[in-house]
PDB file of N, H, CA, C and O in Angstrom:
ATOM      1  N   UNK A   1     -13.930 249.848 -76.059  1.00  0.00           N
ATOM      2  CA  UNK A   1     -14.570 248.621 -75.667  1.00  0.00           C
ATOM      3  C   UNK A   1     -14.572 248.430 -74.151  1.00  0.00           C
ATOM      4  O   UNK A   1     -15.564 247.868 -73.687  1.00  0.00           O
ATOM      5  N   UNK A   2     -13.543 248.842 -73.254  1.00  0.00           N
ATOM      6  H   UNK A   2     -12.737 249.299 -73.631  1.00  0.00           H
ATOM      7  CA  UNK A   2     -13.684 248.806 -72.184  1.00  0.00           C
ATOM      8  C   UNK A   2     -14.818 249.118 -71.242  1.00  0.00           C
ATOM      9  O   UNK A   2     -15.357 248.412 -70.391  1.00  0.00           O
ATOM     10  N   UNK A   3     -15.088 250.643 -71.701  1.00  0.00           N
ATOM     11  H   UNK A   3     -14.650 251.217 -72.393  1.00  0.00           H
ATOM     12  CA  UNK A   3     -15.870 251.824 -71.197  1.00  0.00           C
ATOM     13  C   UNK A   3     -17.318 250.861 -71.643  1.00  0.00           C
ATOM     14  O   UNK A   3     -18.230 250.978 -70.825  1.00  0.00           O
ATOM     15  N   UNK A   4     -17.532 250.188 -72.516  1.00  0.00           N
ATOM     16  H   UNK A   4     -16.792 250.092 -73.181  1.00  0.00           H
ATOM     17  CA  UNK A   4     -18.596 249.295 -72.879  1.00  0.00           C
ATOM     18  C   UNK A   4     -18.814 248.116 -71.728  1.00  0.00           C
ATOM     19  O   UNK A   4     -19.989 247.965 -71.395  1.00  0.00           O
ATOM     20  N   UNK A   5     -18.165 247.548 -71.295  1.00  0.00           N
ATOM     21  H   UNK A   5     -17.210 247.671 -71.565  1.00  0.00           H
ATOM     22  CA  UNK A   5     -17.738 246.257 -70.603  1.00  0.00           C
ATOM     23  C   UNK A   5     -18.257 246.760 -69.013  1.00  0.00           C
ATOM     24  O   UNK A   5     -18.841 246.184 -68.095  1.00  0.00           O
ATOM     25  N   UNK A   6     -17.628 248.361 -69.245  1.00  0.00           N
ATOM     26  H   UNK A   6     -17.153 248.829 -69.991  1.00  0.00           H
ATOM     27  CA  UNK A   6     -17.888 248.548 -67.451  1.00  0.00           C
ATOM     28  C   UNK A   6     -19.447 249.276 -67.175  1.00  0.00           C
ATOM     29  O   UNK A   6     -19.973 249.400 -66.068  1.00  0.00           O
ATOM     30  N   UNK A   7     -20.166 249.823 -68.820  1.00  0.00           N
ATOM     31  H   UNK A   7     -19.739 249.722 -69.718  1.00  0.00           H
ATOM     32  CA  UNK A   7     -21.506 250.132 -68.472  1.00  0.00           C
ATOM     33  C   UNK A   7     -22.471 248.668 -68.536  1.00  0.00           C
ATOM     34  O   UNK A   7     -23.469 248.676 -67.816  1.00  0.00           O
ATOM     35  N   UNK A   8     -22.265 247.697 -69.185  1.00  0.00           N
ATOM     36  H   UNK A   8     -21.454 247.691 -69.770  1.00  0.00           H
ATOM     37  CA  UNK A   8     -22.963 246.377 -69.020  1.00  0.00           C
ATOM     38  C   UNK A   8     -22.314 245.877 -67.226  1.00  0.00           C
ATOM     39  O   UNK A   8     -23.020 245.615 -66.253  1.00  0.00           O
ATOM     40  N   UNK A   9     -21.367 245.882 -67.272  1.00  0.00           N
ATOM     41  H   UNK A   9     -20.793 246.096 -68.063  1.00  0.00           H
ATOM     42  CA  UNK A   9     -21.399 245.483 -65.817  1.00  0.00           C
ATOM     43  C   UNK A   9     -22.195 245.933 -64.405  1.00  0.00           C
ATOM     44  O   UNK A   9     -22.731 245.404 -63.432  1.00  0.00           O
ATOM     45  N   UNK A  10     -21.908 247.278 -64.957  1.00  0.00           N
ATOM     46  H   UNK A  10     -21.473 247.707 -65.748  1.00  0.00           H
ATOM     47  CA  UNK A  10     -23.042 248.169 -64.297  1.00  0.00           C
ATOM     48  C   UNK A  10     -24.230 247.776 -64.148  1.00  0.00           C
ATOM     49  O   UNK A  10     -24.445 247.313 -63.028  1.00  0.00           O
ATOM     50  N   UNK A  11     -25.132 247.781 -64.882  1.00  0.00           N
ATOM     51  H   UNK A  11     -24.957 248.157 -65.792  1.00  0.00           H
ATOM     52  CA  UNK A  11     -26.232 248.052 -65.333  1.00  0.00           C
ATOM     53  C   UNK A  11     -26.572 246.384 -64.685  1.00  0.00           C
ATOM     54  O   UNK A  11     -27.481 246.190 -63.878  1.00  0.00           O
ATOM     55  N   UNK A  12     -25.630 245.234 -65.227  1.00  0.00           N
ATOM     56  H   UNK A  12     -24.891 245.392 -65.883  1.00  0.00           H
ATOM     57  CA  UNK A  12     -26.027 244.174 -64.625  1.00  0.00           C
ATOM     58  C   UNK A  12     -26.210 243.773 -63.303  1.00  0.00           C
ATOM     59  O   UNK A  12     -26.912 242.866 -62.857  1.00  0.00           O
ATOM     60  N   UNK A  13     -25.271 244.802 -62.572  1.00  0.00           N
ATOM     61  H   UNK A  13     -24.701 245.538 -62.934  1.00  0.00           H
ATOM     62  CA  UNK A  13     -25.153 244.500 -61.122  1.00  0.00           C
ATOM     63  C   UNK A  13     -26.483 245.456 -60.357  1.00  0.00           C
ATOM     64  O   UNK A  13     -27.022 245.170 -59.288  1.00  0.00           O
ATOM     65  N   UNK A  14     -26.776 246.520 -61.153  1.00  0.00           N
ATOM     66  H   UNK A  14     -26.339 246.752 -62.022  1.00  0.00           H
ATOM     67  CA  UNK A  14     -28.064 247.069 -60.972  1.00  0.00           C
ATOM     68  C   UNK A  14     -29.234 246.526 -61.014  1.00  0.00           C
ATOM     69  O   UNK A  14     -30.217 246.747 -60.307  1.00  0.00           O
ATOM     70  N   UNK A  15     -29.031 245.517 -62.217  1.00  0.00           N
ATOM     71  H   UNK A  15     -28.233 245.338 -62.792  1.00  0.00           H
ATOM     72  CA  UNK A  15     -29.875 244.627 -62.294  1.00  0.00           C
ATOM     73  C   UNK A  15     -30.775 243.604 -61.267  1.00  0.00           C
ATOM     74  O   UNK A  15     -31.895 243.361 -60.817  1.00  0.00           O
ATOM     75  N   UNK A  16     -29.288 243.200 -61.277  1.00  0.00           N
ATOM     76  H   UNK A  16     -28.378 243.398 -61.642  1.00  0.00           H
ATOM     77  CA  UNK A  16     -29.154 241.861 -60.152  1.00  0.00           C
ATOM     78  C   UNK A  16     -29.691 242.742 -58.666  1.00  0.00           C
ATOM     79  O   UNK A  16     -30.705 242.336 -58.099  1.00  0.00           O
ATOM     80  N   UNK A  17     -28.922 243.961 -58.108  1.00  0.00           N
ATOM     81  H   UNK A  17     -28.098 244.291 -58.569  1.00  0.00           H
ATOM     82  CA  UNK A  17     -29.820 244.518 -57.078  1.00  0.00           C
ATOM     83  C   UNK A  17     -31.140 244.581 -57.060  1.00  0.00           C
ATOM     84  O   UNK A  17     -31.644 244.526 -55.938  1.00  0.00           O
ATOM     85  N   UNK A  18     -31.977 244.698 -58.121  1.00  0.00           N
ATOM     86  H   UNK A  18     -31.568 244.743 -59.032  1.00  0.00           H
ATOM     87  CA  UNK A  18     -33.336 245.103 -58.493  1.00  0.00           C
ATOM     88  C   UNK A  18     -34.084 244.229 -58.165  1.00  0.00           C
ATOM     89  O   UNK A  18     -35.168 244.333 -57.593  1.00  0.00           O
ATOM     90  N   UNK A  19     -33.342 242.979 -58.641  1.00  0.00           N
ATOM     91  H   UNK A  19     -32.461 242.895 -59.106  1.00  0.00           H
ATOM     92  CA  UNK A  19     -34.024 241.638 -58.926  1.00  0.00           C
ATOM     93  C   UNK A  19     -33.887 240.592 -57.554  1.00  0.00           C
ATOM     94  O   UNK A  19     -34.388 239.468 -57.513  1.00  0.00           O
ATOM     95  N   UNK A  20     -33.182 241.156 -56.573  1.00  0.00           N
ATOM     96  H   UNK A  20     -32.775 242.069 -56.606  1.00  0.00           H
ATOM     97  CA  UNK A  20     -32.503 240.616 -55.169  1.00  0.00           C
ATOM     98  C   UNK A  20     -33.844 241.476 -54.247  1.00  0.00           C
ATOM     99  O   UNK A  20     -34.440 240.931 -53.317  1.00  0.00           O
ATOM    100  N   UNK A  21     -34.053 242.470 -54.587  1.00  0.00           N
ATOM    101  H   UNK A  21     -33.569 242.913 -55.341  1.00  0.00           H
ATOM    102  CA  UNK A  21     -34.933 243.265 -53.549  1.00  0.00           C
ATOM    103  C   UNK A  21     -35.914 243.075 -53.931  1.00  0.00           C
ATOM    104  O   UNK A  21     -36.709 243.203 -53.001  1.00  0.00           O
ATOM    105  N   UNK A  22     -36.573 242.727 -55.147  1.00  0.00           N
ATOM    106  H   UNK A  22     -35.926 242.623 -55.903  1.00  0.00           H
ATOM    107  CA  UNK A  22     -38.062 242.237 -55.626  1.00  0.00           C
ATOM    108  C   UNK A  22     -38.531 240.311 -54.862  1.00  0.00           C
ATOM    109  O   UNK A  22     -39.570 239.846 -54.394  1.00  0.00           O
ATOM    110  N   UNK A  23     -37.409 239.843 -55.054  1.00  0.00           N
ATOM    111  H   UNK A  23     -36.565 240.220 -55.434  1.00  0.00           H
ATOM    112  CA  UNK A  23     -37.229 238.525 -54.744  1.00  0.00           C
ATOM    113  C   UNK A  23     -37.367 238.441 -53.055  1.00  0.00           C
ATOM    114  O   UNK A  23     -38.059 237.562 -52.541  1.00  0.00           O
ATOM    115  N   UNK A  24     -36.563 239.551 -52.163  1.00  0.00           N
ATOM    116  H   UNK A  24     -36.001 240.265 -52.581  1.00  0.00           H
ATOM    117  CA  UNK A  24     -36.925 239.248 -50.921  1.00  0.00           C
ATOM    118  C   UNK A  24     -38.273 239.945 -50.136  1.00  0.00           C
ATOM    119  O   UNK A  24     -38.827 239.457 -49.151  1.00  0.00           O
ATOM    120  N   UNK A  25     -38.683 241.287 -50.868  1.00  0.00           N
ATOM    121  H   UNK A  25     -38.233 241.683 -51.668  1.00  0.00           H
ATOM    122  CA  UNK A  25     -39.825 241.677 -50.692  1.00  0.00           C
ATOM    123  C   UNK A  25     -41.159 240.640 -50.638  1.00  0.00           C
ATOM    124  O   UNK A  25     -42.103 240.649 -49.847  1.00  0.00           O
ATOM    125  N   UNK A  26     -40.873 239.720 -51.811  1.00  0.00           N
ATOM    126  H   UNK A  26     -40.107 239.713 -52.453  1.00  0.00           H
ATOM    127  CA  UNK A  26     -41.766 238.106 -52.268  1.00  0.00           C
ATOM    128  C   UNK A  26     -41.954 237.367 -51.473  1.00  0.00           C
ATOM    129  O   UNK A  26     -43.036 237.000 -51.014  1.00  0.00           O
ATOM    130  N   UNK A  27     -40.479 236.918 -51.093  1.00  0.00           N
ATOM    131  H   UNK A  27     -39.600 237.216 -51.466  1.00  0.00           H
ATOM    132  CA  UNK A  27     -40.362 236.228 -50.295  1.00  0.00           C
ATOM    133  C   UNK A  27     -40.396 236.227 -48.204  1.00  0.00           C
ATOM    134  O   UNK A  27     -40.973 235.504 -47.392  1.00  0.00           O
ATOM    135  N   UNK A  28     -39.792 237.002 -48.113  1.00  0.00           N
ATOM    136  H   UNK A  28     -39.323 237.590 -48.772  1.00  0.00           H
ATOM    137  CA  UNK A  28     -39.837 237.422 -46.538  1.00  0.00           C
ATOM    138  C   UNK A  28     -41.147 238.508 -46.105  1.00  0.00           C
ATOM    139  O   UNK A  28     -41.306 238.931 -44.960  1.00  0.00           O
ATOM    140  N   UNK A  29     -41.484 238.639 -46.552  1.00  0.00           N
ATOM    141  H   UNK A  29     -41.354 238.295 -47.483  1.00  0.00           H
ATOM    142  CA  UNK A  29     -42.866 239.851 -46.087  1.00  0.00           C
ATOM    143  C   UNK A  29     -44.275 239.264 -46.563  1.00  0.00           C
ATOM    144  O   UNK A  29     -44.704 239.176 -47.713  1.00  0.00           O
ATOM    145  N   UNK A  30     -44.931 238.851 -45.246  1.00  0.00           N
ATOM    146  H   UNK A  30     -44.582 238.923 -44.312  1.00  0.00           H
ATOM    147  CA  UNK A  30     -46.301 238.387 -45.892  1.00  0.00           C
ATOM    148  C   UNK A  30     -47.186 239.944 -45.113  1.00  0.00           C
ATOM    149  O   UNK A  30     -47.172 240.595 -44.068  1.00  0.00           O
ATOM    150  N   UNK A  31     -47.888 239.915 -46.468  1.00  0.00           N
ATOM    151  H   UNK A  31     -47.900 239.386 -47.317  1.00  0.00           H
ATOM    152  CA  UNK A  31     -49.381 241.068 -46.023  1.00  0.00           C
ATOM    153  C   UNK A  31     -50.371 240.985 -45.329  1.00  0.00           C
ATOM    154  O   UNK A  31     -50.997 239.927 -45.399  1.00  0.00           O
ATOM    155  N   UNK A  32     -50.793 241.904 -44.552  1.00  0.00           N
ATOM    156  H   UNK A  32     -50.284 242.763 -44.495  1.00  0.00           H
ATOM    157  CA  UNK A  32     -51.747 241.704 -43.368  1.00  0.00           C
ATOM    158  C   UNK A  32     -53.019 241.517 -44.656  1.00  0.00           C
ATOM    159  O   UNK A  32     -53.078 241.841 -45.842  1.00  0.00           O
ATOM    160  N   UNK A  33     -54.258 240.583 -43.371  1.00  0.00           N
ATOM    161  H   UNK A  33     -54.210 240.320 -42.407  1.00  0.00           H
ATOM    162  CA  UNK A  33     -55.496 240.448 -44.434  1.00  0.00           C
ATOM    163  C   UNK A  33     -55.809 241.425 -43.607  1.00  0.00           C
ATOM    164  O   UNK A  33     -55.135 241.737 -42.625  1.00  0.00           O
ATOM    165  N   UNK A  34     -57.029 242.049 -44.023  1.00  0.00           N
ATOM    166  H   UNK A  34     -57.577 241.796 -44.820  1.00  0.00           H
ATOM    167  CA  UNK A  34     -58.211 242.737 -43.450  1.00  0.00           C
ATOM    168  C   UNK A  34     -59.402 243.060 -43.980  1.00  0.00           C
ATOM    169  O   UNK A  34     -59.675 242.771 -45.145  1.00  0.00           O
ATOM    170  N   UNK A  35     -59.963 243.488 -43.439  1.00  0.00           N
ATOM    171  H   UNK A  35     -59.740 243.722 -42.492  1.00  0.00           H
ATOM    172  CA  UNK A  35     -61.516 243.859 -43.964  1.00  0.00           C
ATOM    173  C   UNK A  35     -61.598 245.373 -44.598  1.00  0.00           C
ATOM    174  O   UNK A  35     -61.326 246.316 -43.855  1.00  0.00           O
ATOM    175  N   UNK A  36     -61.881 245.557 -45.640  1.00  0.00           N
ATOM    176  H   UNK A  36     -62.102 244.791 -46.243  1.00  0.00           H
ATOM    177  CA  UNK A  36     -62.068 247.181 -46.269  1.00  0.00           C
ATOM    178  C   UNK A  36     -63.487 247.090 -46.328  1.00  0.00           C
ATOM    179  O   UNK A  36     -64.013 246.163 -46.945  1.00  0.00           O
ATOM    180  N   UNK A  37     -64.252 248.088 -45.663  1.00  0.00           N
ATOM    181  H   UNK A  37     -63.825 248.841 -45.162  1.00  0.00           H
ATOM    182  CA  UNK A  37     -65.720 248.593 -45.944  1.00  0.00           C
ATOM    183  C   UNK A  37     -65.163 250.384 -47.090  1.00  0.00           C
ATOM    184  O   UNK A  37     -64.529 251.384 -46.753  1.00  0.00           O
ATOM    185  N   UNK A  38     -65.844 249.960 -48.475  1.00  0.00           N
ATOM    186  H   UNK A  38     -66.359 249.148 -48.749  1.00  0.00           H
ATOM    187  CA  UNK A  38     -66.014 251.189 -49.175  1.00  0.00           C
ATOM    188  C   UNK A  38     -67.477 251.507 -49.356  1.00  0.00           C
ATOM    189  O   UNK A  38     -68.186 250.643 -49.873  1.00  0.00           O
ATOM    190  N   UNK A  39     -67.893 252.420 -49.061  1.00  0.00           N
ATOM    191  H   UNK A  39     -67.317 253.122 -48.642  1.00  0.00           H
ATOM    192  CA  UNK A  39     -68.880 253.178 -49.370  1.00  0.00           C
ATOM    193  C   UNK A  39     -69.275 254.069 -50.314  1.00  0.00           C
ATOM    194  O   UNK A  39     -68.965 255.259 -50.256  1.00  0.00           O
ATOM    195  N   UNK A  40     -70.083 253.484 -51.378  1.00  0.00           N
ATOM    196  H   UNK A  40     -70.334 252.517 -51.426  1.00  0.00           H
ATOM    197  CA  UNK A  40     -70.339 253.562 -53.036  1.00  0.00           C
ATOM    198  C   UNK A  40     -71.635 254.585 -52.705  1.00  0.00           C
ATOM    199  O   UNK A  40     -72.541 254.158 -51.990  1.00  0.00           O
ATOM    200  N   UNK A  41     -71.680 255.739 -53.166  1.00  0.00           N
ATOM    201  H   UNK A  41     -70.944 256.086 -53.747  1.00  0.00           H
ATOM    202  CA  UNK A  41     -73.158 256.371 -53.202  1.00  0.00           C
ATOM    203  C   UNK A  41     -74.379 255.709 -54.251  1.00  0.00           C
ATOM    204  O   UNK A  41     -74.180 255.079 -55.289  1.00  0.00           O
ATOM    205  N   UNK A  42     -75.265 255.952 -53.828  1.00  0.00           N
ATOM    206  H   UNK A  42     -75.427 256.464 -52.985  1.00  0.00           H
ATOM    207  CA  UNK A  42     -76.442 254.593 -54.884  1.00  0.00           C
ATOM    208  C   UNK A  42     -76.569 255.673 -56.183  1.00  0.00           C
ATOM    209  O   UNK A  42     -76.951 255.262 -57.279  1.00  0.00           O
ATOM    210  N   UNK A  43     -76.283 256.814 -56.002  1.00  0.00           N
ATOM    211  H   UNK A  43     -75.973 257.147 -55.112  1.00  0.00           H
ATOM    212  CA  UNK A  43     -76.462 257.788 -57.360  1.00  0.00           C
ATOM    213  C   UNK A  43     -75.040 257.353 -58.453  1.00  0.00           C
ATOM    214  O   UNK A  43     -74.801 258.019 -59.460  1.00  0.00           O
ATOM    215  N   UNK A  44     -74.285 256.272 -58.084  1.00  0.00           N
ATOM    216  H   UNK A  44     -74.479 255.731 -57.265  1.00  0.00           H
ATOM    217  CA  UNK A  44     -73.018 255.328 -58.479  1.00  0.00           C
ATOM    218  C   UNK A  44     -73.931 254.118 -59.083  1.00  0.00           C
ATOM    219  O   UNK A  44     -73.808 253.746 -60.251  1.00  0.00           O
ATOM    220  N   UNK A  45     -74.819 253.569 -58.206  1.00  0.00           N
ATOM    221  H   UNK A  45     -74.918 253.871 -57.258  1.00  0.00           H
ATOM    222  CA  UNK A  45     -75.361 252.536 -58.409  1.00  0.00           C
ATOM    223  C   UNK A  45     -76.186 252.144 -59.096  1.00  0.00           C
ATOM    224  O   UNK A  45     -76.175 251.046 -59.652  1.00  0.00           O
ATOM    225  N   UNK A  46     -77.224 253.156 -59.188  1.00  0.00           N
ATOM    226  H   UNK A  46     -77.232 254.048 -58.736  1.00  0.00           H
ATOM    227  CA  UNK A  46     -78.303 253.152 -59.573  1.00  0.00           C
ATOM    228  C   UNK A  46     -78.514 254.674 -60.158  1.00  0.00           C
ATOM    229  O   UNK A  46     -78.692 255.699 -59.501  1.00  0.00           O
ATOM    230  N   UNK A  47     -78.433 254.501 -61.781  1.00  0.00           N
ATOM    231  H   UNK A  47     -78.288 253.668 -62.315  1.00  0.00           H
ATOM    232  CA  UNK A  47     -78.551 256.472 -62.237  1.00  0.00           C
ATOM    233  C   UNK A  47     -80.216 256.852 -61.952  1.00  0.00           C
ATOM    234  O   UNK A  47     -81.158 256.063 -61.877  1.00  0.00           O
ATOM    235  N   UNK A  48     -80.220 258.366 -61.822  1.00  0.00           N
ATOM    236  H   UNK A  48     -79.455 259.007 -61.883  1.00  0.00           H
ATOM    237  CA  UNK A  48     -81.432 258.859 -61.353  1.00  0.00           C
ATOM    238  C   UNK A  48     -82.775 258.676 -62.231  1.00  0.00           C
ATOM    239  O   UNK A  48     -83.878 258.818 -61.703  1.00  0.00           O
ATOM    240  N   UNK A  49     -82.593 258.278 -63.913  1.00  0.00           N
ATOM    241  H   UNK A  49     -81.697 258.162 -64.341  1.00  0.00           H
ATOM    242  CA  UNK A  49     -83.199 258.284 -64.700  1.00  0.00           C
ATOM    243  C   UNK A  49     -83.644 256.322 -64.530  1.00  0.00           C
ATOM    244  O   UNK A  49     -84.828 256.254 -64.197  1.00  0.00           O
ATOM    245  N   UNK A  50     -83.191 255.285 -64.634  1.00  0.00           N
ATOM    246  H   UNK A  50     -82.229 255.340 -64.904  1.00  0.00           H
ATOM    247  CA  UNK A  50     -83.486 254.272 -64.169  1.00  0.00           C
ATOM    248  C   UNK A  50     -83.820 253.803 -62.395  1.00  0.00           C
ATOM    249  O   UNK A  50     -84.043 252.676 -61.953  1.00  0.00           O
ATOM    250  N   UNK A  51     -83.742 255.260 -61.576  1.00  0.00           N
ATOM    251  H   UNK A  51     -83.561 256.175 -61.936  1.00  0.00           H
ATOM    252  CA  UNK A  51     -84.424 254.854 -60.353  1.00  0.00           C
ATOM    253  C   UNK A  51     -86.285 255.055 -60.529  1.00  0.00           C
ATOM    254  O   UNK A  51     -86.989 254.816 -59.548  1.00  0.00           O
ATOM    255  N   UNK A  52     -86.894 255.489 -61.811  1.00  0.00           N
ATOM    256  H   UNK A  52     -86.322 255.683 -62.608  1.00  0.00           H
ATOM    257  CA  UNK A  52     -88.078 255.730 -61.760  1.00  0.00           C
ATOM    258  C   UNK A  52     -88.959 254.910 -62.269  1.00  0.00           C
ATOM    259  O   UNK A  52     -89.815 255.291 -63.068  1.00  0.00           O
ATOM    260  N   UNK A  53     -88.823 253.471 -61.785  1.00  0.00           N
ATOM    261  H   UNK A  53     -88.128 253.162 -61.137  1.00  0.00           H
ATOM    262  CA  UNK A  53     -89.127 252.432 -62.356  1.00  0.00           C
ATOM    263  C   UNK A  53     -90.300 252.607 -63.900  1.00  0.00           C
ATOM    264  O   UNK A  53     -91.514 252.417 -63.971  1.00  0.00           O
ATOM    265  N   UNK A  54     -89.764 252.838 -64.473  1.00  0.00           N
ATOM    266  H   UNK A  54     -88.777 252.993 -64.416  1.00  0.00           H
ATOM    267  CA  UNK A  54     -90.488 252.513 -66.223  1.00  0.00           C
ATOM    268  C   UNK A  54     -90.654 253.930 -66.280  1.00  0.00           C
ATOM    269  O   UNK A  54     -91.069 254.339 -67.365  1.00  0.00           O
ATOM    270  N   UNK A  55     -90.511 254.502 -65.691  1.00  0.00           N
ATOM    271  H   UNK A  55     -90.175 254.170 -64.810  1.00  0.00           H
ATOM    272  CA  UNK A  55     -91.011 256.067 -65.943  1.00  0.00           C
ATOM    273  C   UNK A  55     -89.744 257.029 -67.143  1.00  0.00           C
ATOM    274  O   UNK A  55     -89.906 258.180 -67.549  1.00  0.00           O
ATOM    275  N   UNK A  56     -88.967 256.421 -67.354  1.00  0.00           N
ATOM    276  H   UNK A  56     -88.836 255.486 -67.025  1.00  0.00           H
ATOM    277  CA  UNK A  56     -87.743 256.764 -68.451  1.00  0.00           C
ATOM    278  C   UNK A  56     -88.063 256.188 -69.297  1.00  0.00           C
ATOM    279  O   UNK A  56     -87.378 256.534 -70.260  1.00  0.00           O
ATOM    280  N   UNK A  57     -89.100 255.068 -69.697  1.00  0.00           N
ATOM    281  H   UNK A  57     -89.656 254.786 -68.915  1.00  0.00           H
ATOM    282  CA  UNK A  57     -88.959 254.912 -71.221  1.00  0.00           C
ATOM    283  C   UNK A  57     -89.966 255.464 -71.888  1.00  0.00           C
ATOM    284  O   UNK A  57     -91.012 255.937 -71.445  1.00  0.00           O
ATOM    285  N   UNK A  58     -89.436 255.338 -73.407  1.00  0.00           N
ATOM    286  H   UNK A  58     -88.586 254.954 -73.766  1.00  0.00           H
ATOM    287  CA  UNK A  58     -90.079 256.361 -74.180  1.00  0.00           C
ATOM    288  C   UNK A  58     -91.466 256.191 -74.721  1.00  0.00           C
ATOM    289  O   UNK A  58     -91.887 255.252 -74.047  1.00  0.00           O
ATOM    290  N   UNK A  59     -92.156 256.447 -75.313  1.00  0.00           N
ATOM    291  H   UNK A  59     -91.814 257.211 -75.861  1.00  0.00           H
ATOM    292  CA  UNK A  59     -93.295 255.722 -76.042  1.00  0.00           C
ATOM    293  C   UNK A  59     -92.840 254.593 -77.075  1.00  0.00           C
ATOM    294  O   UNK A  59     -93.424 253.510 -77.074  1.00  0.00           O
ATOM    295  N   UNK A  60     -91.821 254.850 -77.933  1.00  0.00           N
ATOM    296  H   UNK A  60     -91.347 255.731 -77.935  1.00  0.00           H
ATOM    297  CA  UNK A  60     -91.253 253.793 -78.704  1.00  0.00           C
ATOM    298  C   UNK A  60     -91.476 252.376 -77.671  1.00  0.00           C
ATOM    299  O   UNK A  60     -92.408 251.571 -77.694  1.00  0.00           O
ATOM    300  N   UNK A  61     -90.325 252.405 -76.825  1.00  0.00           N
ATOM    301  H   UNK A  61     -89.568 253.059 -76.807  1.00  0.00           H
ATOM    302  CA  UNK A  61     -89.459 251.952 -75.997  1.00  0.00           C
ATOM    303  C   UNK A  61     -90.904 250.779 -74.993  1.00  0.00           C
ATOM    304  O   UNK A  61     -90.787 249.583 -74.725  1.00  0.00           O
ATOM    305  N   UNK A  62     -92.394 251.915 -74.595  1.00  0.00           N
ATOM    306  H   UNK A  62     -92.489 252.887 -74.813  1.00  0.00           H
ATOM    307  CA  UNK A  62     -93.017 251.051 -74.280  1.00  0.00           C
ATOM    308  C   UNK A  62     -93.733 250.312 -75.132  1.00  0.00           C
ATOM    309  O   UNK A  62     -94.231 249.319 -74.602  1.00  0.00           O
ATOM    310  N   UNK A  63     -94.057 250.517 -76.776  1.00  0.00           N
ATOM    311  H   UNK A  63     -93.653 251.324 -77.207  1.00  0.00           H
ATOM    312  CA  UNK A  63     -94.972 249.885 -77.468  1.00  0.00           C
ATOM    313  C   UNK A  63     -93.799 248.544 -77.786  1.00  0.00           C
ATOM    314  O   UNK A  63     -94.230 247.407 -77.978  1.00  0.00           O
ATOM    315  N   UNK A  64     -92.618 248.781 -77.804  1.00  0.00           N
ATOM    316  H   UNK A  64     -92.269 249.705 -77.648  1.00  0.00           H
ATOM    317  CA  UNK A  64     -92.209 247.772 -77.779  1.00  0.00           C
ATOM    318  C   UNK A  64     -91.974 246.859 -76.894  1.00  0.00           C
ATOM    319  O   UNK A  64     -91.459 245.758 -77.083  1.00  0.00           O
ATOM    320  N   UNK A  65     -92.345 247.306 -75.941  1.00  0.00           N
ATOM    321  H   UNK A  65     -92.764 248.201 -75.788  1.00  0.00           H
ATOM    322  CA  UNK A  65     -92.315 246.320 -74.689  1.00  0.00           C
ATOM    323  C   UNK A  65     -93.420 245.158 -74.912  1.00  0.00           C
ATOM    324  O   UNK A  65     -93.240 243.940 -74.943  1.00  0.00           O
ATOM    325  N   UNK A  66     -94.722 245.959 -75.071  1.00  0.00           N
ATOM    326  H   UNK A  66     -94.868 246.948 -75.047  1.00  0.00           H
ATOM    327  CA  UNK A  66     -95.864 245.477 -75.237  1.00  0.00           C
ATOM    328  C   UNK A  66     -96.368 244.587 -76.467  1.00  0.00           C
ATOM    329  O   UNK A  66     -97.257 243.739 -76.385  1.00  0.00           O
ATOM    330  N   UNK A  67     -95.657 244.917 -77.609  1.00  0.00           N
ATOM    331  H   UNK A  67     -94.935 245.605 -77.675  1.00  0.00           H
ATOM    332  CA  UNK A  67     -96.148 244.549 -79.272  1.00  0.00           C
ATOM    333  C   UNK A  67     -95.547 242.734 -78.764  1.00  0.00           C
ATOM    334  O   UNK A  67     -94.673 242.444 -77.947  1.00  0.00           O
ATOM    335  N   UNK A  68     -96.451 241.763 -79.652  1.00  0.00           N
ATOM    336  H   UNK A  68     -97.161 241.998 -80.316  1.00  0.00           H
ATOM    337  CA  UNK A  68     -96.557 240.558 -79.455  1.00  0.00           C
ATOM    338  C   UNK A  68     -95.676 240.018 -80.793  1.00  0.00           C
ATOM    339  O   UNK A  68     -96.391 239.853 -81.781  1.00  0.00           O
ATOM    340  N   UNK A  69     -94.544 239.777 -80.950  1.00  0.00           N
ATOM    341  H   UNK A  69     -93.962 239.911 -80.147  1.00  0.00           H
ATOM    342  CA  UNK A  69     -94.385 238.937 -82.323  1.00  0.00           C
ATOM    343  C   UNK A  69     -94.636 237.883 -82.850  1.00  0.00           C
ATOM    344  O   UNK A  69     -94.044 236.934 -82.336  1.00  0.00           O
ATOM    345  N   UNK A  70     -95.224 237.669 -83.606  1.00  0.00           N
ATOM    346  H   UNK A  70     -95.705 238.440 -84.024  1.00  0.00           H
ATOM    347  CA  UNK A  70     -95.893 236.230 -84.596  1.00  0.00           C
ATOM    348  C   UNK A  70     -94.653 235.711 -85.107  1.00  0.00           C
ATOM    349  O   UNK A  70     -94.134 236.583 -85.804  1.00  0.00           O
ATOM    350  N   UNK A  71     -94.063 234.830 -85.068  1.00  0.00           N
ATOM    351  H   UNK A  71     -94.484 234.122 -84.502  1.00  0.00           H
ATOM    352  CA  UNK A  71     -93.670 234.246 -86.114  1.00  0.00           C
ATOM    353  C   UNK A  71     -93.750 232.807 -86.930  1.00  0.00           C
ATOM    354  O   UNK A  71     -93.313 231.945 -86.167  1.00  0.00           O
ATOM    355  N   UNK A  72     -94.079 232.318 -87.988  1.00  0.00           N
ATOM    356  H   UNK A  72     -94.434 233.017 -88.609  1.00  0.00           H
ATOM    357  CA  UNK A  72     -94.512 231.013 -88.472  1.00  0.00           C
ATOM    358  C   UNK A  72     -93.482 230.531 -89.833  1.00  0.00           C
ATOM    359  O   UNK A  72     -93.671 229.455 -90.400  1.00  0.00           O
TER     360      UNK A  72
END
């Protein structure tokens, strides 16, 4: 039971270190702001098959664009 007593003590005081250096990291250190420019390629942005304005859809794809639905 001892050898029990002194790995919880352990482990608690490890603890408590863990939880002391998370707490002052929080607290005492503020982060710089700044500006990030990332640069996205447009072949990211825009895929090569939807850069050909209407030219990817199918015949299905345009009669349905076009077909008028009735409904009453």
């Amino acid at each position: 039971m001892p050898s029990l007593m002194r790995f919880l003590t352990v482990i608690a005081a490890m603890a408590a270190l863990g939880f002391g250096a998370v707490f002052a990291l929080a607290t005492l250190v503020t982060p710089r702001t700044r500006e990030i420019v990332v640069n996205i390629p447009t072949s990211k942005l825009r895929p090569a098959a939807a850069a050909q304005d209407g030219a990817d859809r199918s015949a299905g794809a345009r009669a349905a664009a076009t077909d008028v639905v009735e409904t009453r």
